[in-house]
PDB file of N, CA, C and O in Angstrom:
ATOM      1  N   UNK A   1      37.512 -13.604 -19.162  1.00  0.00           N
ATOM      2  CA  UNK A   1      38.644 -12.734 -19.388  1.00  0.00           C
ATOM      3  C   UNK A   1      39.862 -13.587 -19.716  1.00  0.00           C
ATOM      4  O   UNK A   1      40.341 -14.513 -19.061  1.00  0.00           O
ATOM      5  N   UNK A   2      40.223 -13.109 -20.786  1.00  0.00           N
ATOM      6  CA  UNK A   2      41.997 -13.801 -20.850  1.00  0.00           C
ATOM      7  C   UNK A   2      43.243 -13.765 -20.302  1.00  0.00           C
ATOM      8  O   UNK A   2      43.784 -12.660 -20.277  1.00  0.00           O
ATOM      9  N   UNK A   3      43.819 -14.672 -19.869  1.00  0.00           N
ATOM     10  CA  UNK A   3      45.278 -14.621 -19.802  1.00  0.00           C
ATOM     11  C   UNK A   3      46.170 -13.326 -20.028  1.00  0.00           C
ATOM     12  O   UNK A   3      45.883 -12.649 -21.015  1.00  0.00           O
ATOM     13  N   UNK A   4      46.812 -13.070 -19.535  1.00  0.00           N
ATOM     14  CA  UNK A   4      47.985 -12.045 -20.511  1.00  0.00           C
ATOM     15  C   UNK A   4      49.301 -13.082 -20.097  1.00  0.00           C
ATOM     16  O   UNK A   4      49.499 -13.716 -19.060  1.00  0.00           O
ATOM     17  N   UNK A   5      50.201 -12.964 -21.504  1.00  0.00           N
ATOM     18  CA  UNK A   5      51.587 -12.866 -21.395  1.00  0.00           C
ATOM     19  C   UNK A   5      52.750 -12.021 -21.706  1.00  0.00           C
ATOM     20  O   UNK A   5      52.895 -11.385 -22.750  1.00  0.00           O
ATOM     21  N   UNK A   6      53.619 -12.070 -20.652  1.00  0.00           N
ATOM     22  CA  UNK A   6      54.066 -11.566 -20.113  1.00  0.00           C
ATOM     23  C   UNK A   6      55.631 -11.224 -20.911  1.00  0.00           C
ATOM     24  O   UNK A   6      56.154 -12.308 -21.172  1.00  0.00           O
ATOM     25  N   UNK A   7      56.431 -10.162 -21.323  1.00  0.00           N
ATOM     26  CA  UNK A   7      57.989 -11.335 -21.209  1.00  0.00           C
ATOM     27  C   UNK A   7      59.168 -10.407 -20.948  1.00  0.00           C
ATOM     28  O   UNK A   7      58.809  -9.336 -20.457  1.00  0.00           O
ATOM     29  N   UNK A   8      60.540 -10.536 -21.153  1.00  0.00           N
ATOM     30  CA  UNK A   8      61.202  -9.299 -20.341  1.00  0.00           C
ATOM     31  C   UNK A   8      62.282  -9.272 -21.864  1.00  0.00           C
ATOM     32  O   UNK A   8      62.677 -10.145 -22.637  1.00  0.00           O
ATOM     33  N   UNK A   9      62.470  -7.746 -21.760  1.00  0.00           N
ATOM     34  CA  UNK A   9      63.420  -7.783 -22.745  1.00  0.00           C
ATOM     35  C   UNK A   9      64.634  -6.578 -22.337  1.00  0.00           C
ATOM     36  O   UNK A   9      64.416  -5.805 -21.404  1.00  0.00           O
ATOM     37  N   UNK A  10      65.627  -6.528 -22.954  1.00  0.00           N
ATOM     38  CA  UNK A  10      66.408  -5.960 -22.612  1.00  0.00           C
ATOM     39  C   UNK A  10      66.609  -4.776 -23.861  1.00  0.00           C
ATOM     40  O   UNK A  10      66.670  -5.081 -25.052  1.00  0.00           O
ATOM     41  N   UNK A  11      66.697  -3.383 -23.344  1.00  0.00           N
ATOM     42  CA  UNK A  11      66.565  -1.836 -23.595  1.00  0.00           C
ATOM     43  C   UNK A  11      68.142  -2.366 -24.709  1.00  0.00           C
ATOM     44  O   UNK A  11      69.165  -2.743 -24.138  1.00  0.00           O
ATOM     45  N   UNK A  12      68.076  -2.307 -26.076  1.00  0.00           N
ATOM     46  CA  UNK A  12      69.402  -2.279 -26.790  1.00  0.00           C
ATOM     47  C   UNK A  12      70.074  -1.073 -26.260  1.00  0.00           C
ATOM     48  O   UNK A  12      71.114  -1.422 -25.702  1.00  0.00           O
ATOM     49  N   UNK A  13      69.868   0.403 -26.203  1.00  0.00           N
ATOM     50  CA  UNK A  13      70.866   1.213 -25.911  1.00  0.00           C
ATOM     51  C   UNK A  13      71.135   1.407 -24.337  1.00  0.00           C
ATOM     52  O   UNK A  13      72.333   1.255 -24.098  1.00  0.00           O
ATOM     53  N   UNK A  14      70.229   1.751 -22.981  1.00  0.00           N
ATOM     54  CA  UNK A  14      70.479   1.776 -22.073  1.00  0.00           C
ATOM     55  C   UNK A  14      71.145   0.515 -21.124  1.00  0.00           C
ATOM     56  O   UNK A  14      71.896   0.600 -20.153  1.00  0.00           O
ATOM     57  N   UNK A  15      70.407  -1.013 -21.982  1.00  0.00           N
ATOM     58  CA  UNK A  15      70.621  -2.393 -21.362  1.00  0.00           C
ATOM     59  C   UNK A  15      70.347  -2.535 -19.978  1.00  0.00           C
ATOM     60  O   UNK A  15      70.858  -3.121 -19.024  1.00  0.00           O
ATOM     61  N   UNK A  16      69.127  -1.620 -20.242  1.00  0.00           N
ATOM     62  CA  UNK A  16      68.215  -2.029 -18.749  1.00  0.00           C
ATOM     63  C   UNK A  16      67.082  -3.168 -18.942  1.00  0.00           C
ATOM     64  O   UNK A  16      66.103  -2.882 -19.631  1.00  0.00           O
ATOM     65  N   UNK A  17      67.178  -4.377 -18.390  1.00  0.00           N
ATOM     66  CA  UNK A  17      66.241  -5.530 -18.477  1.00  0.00           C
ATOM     67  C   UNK A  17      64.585  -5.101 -17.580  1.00  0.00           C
ATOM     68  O   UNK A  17      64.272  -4.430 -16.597  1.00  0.00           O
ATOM     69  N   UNK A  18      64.122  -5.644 -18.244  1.00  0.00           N
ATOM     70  CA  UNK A  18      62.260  -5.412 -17.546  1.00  0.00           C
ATOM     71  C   UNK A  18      61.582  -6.018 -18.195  1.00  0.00           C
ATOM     72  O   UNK A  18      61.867  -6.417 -19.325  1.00  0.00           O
ATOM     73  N   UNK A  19      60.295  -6.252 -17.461  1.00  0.00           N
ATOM     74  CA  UNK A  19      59.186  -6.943 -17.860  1.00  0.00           C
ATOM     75  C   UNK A  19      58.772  -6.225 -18.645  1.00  0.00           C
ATOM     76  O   UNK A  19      58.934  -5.006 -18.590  1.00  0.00           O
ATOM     77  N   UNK A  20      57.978  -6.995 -19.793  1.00  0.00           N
ATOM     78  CA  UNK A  20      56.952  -5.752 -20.812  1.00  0.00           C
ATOM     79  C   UNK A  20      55.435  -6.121 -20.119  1.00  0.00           C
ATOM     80  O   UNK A  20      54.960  -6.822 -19.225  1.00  0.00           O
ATOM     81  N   UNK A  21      55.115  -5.382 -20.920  1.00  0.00           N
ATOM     82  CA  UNK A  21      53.287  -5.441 -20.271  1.00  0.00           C
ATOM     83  C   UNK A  21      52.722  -6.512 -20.718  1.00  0.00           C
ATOM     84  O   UNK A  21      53.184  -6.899 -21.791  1.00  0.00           O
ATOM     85  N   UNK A  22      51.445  -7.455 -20.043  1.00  0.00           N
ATOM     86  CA  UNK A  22      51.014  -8.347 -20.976  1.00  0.00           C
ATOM     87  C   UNK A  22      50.384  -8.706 -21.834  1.00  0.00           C
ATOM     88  O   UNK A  22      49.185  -8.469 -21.691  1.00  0.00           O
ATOM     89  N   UNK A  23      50.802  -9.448 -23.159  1.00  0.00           N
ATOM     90  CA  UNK A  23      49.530  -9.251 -24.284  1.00  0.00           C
ATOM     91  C   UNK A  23      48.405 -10.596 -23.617  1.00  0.00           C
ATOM     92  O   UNK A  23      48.512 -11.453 -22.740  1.00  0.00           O
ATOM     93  N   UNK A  24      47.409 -10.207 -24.535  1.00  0.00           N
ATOM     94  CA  UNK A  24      46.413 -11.294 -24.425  1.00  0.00           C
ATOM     95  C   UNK A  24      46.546 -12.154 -25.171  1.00  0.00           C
ATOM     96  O   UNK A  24      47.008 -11.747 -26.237  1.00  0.00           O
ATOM     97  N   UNK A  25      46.194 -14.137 -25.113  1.00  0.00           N
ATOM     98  CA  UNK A  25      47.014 -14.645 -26.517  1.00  0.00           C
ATOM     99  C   UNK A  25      46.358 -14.091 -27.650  1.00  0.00           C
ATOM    100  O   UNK A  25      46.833 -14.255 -28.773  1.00  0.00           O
ATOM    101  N   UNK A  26      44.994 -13.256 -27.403  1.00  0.00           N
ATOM    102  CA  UNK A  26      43.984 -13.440 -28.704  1.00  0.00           C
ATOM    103  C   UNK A  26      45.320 -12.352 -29.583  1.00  0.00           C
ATOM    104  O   UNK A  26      45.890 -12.606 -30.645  1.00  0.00           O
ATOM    105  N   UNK A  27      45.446 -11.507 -28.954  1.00  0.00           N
ATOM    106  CA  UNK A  27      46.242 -10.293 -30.011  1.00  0.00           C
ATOM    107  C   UNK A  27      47.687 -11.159 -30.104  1.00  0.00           C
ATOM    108  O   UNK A  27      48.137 -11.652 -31.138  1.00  0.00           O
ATOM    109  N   UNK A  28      48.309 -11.221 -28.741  1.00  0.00           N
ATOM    110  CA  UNK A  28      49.664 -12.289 -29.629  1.00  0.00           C
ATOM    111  C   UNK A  28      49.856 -13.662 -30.766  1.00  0.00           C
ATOM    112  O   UNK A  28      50.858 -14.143 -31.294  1.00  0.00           O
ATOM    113  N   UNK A  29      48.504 -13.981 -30.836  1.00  0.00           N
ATOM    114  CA  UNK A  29      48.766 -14.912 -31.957  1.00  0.00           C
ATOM    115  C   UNK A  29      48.303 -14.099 -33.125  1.00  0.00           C
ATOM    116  O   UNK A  29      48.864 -14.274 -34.207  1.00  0.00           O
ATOM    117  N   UNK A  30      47.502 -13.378 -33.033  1.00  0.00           N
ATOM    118  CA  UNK A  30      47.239 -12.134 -34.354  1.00  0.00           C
ATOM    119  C   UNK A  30      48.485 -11.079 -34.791  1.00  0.00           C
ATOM    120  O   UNK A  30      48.500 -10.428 -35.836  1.00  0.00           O
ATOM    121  N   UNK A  31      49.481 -11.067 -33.787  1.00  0.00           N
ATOM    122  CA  UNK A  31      50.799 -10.776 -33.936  1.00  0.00           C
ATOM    123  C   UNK A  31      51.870 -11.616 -34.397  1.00  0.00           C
ATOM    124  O   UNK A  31      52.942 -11.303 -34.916  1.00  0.00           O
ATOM    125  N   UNK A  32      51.335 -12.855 -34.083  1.00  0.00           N
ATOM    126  CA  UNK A  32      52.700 -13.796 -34.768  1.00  0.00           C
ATOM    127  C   UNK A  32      52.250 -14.293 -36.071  1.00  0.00           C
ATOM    128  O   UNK A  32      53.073 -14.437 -36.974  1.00  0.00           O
ATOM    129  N   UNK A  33      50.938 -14.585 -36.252  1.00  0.00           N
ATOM    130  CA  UNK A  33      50.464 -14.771 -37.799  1.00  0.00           C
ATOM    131  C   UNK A  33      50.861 -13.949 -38.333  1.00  0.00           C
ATOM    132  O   UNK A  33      51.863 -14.249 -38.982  1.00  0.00           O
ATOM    133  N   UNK A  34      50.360 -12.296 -38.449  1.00  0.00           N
ATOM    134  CA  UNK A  34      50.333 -11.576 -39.366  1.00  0.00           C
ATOM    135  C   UNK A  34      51.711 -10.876 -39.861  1.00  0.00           C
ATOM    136  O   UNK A  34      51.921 -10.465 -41.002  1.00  0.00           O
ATOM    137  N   UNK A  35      52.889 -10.813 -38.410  1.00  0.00           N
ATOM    138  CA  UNK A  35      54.258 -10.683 -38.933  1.00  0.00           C
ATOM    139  C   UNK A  35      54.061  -9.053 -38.317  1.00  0.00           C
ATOM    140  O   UNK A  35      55.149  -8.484 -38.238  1.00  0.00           O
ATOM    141  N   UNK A  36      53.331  -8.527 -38.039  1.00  0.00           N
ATOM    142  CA  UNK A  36      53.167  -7.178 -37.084  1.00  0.00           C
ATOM    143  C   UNK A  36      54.840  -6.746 -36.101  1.00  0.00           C
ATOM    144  O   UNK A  36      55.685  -7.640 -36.147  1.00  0.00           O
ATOM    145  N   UNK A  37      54.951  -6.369 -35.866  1.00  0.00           N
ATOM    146  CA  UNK A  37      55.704  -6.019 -34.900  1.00  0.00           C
ATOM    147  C   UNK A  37      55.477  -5.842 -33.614  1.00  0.00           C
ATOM    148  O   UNK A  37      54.776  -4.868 -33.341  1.00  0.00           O
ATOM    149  N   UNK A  38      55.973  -6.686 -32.480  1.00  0.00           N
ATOM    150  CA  UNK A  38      55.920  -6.738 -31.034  1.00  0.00           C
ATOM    151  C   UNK A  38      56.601  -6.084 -30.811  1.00  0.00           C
ATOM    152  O   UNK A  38      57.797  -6.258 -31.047  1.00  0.00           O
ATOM    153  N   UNK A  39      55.975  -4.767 -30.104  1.00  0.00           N
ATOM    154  CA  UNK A  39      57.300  -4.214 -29.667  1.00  0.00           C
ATOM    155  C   UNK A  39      57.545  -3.879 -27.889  1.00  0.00           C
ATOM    156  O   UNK A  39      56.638  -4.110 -27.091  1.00  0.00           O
ATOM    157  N   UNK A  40      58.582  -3.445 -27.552  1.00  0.00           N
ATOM    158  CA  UNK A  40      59.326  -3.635 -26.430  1.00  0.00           C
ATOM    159  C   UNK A  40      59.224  -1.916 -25.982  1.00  0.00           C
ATOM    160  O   UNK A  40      59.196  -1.116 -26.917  1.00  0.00           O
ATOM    161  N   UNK A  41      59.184  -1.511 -24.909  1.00  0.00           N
ATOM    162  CA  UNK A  41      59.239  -0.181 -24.260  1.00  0.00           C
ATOM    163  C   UNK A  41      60.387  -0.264 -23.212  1.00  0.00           C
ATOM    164  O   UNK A  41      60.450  -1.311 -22.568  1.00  0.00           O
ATOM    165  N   UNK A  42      61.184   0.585 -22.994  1.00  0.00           N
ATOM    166  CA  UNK A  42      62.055   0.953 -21.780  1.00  0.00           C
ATOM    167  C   UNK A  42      61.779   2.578 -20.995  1.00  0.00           C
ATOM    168  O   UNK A  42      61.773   3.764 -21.327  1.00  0.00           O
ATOM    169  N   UNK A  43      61.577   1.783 -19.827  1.00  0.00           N
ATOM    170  CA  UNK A  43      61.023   2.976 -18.449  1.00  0.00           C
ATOM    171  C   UNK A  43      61.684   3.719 -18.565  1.00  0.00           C
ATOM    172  O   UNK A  43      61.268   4.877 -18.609  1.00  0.00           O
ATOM    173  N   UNK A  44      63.393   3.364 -18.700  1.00  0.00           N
ATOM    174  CA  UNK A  44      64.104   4.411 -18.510  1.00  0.00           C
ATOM    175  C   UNK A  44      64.419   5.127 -19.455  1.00  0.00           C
ATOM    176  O   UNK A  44      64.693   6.225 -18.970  1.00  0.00           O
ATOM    177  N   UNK A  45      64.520   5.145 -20.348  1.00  0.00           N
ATOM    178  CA  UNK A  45      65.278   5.777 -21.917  1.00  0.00           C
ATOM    179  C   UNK A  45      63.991   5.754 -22.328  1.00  0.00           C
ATOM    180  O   UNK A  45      63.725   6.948 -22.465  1.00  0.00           O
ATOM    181  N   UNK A  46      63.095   5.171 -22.590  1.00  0.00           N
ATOM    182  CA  UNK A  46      61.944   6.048 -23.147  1.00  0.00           C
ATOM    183  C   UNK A  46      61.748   5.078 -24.380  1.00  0.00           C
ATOM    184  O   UNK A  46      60.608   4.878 -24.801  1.00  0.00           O
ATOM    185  N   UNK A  47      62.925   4.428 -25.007  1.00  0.00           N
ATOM    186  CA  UNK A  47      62.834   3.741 -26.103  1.00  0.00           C
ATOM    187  C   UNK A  47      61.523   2.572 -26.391  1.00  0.00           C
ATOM    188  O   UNK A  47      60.835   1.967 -25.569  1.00  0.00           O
ATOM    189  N   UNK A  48      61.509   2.551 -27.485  1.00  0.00           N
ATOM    190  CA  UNK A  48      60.651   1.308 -28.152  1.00  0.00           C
ATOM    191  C   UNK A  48      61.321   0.995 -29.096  1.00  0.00           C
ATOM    192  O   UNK A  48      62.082   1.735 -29.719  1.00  0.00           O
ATOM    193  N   UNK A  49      61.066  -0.311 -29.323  1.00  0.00           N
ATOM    194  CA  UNK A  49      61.571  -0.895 -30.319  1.00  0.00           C
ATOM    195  C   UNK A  49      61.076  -3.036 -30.520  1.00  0.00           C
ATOM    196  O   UNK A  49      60.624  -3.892 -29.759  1.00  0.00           O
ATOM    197  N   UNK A  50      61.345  -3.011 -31.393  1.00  0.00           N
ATOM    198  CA  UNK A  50      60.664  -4.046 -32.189  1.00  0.00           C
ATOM    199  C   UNK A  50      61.538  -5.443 -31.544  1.00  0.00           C
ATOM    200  O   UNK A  50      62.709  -5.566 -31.902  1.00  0.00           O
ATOM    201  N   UNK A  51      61.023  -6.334 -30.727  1.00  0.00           N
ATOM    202  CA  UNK A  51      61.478  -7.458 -30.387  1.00  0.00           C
ATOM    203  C   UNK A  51      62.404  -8.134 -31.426  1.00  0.00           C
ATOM    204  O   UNK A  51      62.711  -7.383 -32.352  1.00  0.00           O
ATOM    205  N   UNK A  52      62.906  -9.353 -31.479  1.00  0.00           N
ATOM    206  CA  UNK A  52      63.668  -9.680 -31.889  1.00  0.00           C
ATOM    207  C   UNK A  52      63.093 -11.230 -32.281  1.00  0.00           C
ATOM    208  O   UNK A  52      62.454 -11.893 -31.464  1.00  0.00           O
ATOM    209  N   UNK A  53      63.490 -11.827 -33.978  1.00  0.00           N
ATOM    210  CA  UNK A  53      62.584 -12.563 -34.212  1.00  0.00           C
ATOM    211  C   UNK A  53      63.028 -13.604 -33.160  1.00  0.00           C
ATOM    212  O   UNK A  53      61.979 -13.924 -32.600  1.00  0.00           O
ATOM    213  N   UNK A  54      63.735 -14.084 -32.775  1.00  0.00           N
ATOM    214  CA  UNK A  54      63.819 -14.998 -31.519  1.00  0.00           C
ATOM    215  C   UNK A  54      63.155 -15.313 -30.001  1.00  0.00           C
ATOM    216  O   UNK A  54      62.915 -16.324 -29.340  1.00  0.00           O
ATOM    217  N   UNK A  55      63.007 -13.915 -29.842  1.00  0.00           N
ATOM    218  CA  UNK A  55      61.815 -13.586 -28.732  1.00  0.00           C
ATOM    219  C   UNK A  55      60.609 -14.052 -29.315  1.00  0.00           C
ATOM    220  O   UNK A  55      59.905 -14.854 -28.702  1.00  0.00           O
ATOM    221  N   UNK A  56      60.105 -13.357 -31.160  1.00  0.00           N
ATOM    222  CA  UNK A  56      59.103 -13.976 -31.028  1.00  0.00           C
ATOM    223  C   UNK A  56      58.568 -15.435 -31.400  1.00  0.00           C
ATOM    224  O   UNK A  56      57.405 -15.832 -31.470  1.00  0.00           O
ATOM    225  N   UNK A  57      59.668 -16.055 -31.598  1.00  0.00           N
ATOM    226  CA  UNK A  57      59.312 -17.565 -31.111  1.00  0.00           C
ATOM    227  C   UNK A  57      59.306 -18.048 -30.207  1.00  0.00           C
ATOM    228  O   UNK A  57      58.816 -19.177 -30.167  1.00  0.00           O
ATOM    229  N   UNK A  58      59.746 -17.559 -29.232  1.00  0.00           N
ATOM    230  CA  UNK A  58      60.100 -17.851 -27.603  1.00  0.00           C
ATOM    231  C   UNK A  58      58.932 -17.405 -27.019  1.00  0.00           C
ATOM    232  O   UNK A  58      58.649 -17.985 -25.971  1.00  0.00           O
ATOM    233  N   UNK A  59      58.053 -16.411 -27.448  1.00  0.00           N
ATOM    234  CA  UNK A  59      56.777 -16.134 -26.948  1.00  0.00           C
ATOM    235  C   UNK A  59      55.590 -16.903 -27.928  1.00  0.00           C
ATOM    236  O   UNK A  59      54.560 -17.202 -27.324  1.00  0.00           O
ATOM    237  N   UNK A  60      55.641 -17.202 -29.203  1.00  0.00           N
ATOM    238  CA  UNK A  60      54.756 -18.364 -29.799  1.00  0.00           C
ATOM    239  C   UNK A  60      54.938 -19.640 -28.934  1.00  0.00           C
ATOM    240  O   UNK A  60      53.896 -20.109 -28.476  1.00  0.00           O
ATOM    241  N   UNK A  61      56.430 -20.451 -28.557  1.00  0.00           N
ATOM    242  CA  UNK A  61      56.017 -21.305 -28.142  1.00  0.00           C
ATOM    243  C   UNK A  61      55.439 -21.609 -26.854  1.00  0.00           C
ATOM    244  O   UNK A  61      55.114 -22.740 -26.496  1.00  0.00           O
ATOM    245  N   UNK A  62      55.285 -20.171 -25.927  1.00  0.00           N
ATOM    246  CA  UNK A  62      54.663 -19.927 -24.278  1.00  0.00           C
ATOM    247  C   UNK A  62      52.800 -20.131 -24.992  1.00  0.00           C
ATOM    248  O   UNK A  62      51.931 -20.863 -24.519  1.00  0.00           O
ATOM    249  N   UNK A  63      52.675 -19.169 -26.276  1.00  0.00           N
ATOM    250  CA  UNK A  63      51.401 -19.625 -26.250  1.00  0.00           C
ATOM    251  C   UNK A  63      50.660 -21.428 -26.774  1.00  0.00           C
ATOM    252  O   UNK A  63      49.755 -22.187 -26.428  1.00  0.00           O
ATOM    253  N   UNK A  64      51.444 -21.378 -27.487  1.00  0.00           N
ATOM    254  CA  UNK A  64      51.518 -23.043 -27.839  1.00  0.00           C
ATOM    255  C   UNK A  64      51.121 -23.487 -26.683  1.00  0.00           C
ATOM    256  O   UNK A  64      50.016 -23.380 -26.152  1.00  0.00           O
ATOM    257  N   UNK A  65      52.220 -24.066 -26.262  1.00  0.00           N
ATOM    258  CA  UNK A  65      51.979 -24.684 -24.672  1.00  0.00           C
ATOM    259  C   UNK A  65      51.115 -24.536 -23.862  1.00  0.00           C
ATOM    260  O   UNK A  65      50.660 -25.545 -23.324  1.00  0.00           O
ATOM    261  N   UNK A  66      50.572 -23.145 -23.483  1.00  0.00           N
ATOM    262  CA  UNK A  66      49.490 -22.686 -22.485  1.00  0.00           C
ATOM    263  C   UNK A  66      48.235 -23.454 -23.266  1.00  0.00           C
ATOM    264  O   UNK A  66      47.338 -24.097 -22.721  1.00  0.00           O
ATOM    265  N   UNK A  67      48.470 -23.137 -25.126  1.00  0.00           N
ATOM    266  CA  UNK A  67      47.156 -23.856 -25.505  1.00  0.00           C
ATOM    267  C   UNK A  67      46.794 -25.094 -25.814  1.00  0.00           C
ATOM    268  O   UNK A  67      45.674 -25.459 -26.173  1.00  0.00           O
ATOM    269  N   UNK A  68      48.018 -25.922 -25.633  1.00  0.00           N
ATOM    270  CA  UNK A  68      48.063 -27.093 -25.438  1.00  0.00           C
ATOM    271  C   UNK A  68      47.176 -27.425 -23.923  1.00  0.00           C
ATOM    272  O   UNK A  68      46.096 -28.016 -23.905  1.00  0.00           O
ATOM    273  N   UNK A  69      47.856 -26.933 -22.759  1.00  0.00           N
ATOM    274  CA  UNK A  69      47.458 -27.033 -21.549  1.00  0.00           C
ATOM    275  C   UNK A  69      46.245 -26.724 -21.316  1.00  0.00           C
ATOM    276  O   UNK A  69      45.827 -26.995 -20.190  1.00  0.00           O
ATOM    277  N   UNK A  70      45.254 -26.027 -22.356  1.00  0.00           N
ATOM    278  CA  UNK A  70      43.780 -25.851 -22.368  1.00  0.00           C
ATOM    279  C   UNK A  70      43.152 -27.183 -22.962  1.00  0.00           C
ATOM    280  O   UNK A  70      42.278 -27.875 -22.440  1.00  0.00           O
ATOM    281  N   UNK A  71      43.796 -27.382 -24.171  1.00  0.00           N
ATOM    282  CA  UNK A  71      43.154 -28.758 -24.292  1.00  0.00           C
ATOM    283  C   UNK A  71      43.093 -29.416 -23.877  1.00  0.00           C
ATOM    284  O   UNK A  71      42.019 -29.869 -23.480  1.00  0.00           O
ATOM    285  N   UNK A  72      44.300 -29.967 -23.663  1.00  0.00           N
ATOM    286  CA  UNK A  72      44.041 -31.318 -22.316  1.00  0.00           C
ATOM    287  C   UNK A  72      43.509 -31.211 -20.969  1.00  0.00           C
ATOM    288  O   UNK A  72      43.377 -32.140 -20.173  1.00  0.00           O
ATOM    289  N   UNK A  73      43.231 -30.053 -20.800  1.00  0.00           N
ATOM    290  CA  UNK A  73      42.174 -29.632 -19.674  1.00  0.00           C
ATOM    291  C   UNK A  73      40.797 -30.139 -20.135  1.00  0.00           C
ATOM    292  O   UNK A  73      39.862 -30.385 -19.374  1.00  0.00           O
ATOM    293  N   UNK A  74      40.783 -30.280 -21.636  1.00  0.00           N
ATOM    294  CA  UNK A  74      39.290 -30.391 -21.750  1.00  0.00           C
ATOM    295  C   UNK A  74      39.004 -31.433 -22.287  1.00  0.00           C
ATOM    296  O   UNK A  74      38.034 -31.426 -23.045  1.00  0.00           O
ATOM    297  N   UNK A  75      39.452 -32.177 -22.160  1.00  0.00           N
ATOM    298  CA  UNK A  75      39.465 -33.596 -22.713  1.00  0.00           C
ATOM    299  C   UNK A  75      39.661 -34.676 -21.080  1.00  0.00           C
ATOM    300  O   UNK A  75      39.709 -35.904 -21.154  1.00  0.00           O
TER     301      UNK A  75
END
């Protein structure tokens, strides 16, 4: 079973901060290749909406790293 990651974003109209749910890397790197849209949910307002391209480098480089940290596990 895989990993999930995790990340928190903040609701643009209510500006209520929260965790989002976690992806698995297999679908988040099939999300950062293909240019898809990550998007963000708020509990309270109900909203969704599309991360921000900065987040999603900030979440490419969490998977980077984690998959860095697999390799050198295996080596």
């Amino acid at each position: 079973m895989s990993e999930a990651i995790a990340f928190v974003a903040t609701c643009p109209i209510c500006k209520r901060t929260q965790l989002q749910e976690g992806f698995t890397y297999t679908v988040l790197e099939k999300l950062l290749k293909g240019g898809y849209p990550i998007e963000a949910h708020c509990e309270g307002c109900g909203l969704c909406w599309p991360v921000s391209i900065q987040q999603r480098v900030e979440l490419g480089r969490v998977i980077t790293g984690h998959l860095r940290k697999r390799l050198d596990a295996l080596v």
